[in-house]
C-alpha positions in Angstrom: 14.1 51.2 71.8 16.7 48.3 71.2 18.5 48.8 67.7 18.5 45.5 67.1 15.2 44.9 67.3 14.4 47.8 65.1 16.3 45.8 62.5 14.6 43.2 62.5 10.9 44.8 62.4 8.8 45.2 59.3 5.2 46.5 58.7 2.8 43.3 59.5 1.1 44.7 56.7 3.6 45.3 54.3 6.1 43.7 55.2 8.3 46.7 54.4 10.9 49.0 56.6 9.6 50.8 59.9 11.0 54.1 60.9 11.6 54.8 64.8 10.6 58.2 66.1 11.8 58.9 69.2 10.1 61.8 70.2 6.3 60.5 69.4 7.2 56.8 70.4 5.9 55.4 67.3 7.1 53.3 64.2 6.2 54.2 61.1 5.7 52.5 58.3 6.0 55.2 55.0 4.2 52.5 52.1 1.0 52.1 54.7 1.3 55.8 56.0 0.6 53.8 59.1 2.0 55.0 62.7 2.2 52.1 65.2 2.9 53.1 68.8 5.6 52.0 71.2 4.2 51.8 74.6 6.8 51.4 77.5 9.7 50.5 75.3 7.1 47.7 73.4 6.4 48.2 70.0 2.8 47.7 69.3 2.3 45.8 65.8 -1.1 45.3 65.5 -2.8 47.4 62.6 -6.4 48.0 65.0 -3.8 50.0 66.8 -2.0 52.0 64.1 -2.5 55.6 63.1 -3.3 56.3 59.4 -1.2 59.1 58.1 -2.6 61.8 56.4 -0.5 62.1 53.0 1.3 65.5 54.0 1.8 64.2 57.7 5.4 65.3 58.6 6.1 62.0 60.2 5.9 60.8 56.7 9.4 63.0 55.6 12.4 61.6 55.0 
């Protein structure tokens, strides 16, 4: 995923930052405890598609 696009993405819910993780291909958003996935290099902002986050989710760690 391009850095600089990861800059420049927020939560479309939000508005707040998104964190990349590589290894599940998702961005997540930590306010929403949302998980919105990146298919084929695309991230995918809409929130039909996201994955709620249970509270003690380890995506959700610093």
């Amino acid at each position: 995923m391009d850095t600089k696009l990861l800059d420049i993405l927020a939560c479309p819910l939000c508005k707040g930052p998104l964190q990349y993780v590589k290894a599940r291909q998702v961005l997540v958003c930590r306010a929403d405890r949302l998980a919105f996935p990146v298919r084929d290099g695309i991230p995918v902002m809409l929130e039909d598609e996201a994955q709620m986050l249970e509270p003690l989710d380890p995506l959700l760690k610093d």
